[in-house]
N, C-alpha and C positions, 0 to 999 in steps of 0.2 A: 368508346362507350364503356361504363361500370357496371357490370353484369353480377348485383348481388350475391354473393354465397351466402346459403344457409347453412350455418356449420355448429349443428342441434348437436348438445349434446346431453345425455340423458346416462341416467344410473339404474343399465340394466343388468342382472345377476351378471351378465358376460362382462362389465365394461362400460369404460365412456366410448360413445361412439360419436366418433367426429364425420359430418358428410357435406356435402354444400355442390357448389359449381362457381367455376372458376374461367373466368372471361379469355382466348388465348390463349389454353394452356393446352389447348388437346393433343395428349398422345405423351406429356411428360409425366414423371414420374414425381409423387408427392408421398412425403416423410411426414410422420406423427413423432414428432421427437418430447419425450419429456428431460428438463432442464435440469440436472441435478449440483450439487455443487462440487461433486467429486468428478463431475463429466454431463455430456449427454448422452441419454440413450434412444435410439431409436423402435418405438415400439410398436410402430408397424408401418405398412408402405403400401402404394398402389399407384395404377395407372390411372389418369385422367381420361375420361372415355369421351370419344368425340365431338358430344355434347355436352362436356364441361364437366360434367359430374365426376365424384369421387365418393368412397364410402373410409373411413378410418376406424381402428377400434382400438381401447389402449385400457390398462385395468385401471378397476374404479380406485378412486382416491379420496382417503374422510378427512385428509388437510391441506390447503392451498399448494399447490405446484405453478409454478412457471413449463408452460407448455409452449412448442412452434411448429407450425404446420411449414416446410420445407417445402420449395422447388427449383427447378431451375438450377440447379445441382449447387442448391444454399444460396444462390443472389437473390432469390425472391425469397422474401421469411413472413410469416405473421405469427407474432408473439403474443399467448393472452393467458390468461390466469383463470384457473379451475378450479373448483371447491367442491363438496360432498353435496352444498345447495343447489350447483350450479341446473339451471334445468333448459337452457339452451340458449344458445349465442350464434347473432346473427354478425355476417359480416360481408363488406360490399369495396371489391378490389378488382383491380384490372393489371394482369399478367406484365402485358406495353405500357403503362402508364409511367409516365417521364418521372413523374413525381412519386414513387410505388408508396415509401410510407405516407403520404399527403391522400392515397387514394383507397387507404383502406379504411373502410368506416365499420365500427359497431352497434349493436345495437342489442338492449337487453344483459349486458353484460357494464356496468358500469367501471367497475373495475381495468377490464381489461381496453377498455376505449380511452380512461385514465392515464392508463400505460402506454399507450398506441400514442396519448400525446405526447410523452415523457421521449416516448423515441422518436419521433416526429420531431419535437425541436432541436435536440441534438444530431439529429442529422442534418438538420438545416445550418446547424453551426458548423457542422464540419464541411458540408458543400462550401460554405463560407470562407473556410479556411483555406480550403484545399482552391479554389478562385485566385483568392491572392498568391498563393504560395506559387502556383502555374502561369500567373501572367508576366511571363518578361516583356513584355511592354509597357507595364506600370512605370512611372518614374519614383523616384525615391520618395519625394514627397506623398504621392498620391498611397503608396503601398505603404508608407507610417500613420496613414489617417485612417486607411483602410484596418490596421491593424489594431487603431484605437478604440476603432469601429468594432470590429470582431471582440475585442476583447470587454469593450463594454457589454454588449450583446451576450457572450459569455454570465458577465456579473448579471444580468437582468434576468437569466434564464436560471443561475443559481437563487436568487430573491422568492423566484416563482417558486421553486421547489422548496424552499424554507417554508413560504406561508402554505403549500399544500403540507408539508409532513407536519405544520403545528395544526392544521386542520384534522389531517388524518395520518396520526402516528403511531397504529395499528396495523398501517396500511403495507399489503406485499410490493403497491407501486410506489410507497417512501422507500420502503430496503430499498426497492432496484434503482431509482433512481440516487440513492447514495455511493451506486457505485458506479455511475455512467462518466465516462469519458469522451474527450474532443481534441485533437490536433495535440494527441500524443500526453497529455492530460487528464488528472482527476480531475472533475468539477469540482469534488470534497477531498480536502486533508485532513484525513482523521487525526494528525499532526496538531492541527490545529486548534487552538480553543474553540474557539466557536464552533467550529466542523467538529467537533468531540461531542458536544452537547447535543449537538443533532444526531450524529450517532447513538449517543446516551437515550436520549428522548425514545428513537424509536426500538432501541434493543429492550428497553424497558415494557414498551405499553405492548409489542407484540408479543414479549415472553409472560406477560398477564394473560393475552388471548392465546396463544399457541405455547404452554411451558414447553412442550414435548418434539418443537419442531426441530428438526436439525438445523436448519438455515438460521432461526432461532437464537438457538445455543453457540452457533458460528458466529454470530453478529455478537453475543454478548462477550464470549471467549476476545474478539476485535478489542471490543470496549476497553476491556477489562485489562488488556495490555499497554493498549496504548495510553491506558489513566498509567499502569505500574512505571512505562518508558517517561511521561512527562511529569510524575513524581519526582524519578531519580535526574530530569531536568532540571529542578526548580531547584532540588537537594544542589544539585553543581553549581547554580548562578548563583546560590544563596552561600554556596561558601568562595566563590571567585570575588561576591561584594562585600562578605567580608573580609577576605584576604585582601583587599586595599587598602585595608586600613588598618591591620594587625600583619601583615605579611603572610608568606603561604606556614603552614602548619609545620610544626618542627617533627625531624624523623631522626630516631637514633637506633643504628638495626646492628649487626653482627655480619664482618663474609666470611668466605672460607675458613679461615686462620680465626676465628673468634674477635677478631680485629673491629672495636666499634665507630660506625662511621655517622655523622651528624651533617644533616642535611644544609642548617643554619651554617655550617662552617664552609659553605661553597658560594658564599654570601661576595658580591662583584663579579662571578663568573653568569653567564648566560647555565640553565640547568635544564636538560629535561629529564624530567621523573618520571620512569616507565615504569609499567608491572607487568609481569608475566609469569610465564611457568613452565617449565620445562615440557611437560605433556599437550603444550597449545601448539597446532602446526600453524598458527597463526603468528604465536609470539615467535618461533624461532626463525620465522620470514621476517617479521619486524626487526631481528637482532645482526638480519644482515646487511639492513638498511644502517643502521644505526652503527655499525664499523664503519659501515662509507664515511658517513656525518663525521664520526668521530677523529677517522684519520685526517678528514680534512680541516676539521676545525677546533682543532685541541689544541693548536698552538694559537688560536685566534680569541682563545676564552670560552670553551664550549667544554660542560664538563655534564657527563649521565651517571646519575644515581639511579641504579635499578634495584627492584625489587622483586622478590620472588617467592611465589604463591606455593612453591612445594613443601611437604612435609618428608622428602627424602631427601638426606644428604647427598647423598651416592647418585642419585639422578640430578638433583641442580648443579653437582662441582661437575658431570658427565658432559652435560648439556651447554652447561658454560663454557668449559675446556675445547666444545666440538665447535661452538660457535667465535670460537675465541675473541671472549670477552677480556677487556683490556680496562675498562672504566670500572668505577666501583658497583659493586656486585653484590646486594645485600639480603639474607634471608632468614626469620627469623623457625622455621620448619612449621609456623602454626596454621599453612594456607587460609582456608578461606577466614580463618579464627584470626588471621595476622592485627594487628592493632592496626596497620598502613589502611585496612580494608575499612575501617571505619571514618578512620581519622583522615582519608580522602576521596571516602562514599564511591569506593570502587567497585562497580558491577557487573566486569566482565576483565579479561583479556585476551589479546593485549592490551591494554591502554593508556597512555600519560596526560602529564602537564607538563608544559613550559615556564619554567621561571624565568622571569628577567634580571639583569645584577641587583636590583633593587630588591630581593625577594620577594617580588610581587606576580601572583599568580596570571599569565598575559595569553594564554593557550590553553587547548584543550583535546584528546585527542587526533590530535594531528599525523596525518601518513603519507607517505607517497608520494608527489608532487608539492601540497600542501607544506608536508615539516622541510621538503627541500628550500621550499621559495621561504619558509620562516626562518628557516636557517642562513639563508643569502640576506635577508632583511637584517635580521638581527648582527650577524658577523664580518 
């Protein structure tokens, strides 16, 4: 049976006080945690008294928090959302209930019954998941329909949450649902176009209503990178389509010896163009990959032209000499001013392309297993 809690809360000089009763729960111990995004803290705690009852108190709050009331040492949670308005919320749950988020109801709280859906369905996805995943009696067929199952279920349950956050894209239960996950899974990739715009959407309409929130300013900060990352995206695809038809971009740099080396002149050989620096403990992991490569496939038509983002001589000829570099070796000392850095929209290192004997740009940076199997492809 579901034994109501009334879990009032109220804005008084001391505090929200959270209190109710709780069906089966007598003698455990329940957590007022508030959700933060650097952590949770728990701000206050109590025992369940034999008749269900609890008293919580946590300080008052003048901007939406994500709050959970804990028990059951965290297996049982109710999560709901509190504002300065908030003037009490009712909720009706049962400790043994098979189905726990299926059986917590609100009331008075729109918002956070909202929310209660939001986690409600994706745990239903993931029971879902976790079903198939467990049944080794399934046969092979039945567990691929099932999966197609799951996975459409997934798509319908992402639709829902689109038409909610264009309904309500102010809303603290769109943030939290942008970030819910299922069987190891985002539901949203902010990767992605469309999943960016719904990001967009609501980082926008909650930073009109809340400028000052941190969660806020975190979601927009999100945004705001992920546009910066799929810019320098578009920048890449947009010169790999046109290096199809013009070839990859010509480089003519200076190595140690003053000695100038032209990129166009390694034109029939397979190339990869790397760049690095001597102060990236990344690039100088990269450069022991790339001996491997080298030693094995330099007599097969595999030749590296690097590049090098330092402005110290005495550190790139250092760094070179320690990694003993054998391939051409090219740096012009202007780092991140290099011309290379333009002229093939480099935005970090290490990182390269692949050219083919064709000088045609066919890669991107490639590492690790990936430039091995390219390497075996091509050679």
């Amino acid at each position: 049976m579901i034994i109501a809690i009334c879990a009032i809360t109220s804005c008084k000089k001391s505090g929200m006080e959270l209190s109710g009763k709780i069906d089966n729960a007598a003698g455990e111990s329940i957590y007022l945690v508030q959700m933060g995004i650097n952590g949770n803290v728990v701000v206050d705690s109590a025992k369940i008294a034999e008749d269900g009852t609890f008293s919580l108190t946590a300080p008052k709050n003048n901007k939406p928090e994500f709050f959970s009331a804990n028990l059951l040492n965290g297996m049982k949670q109710i999560t709901f959302i509190v504002d300065s308005l908030t003037t009490g919320i009712n909720v009706e749950a049962d400790a043994k209930a098979a189905d726990w988020f299926g059986s917590i109801k609100f009331a008075n709280s729109p918002e956070s019954a909202n929310l209660q859906d939001m986690i409600a369905r994706v745990d239903n996805l993931q029971k879902e998941y976790v079903g198939i995943a467990t049944d080794k009696n399934m046969s092979q067929s039945d567990a691929q329909a099932a999966s197609r199952k799951f996975m459409d279920n997934v798509a319908s349950h992402k639709e829902f949450v689109q038409k909610y956050i264009f309904e309500n894209p102010s809303s603290f239960v769109s943030y939290y649902a942008l970030f819910q996950n299922v069987a190891n899974m985002s539901i949203f990739n902010i990767m992605n176009k469309e999943d960016l715009s719904l990001y967009g959407t609501v980082a926008t309409n909650m930073r009109l209503k809340y400028p000052e929130h941190e969660r806020v300013e975190q979601l927009c900060n999100i945004v705001l990178q992920a546009r910066a990352v799929m810019r320098q995206q578009q920048k890449t695809e947009d010169l790999i389509r046109d290096a199809k038809e013009v070839g990859s971009p010509d480089l003519n740099m200076p190595d140690k010896d003053g000695n100038m080396h032209k990129l166009s002149d390694l034109h029939g050989k397979i190339v990869i163009l790397q760049f690095w620096a001597s102060q990236s403990e990344e690039s100088r992991k990269m450069n022991r990959q790339l001996a491997k490569l080298y030693s094995q496939y330099k007599n097969r038509g595999l030749e590296i032209y690097q590049v090098s983002f330092d402005t110290s001589k005495l550190l790139w000829e250092e760094a070179s000499k320690n990694d003993d570099i054998t391939w051409i070796n090219v740096c012009d000392l202007q780092g991140s001013n290099s011309s290379a850095v333009g002229i093939y929209n480099v935005g970090a290192v290490p990182s390269n392309y692949i050219i083919d004997r064709n000088g045609q740009l066919i890669g991107k940076d490639l590492s690790g297993t990936r430039l091995d199997n390219k390497m075996k492809e091509l050679l």
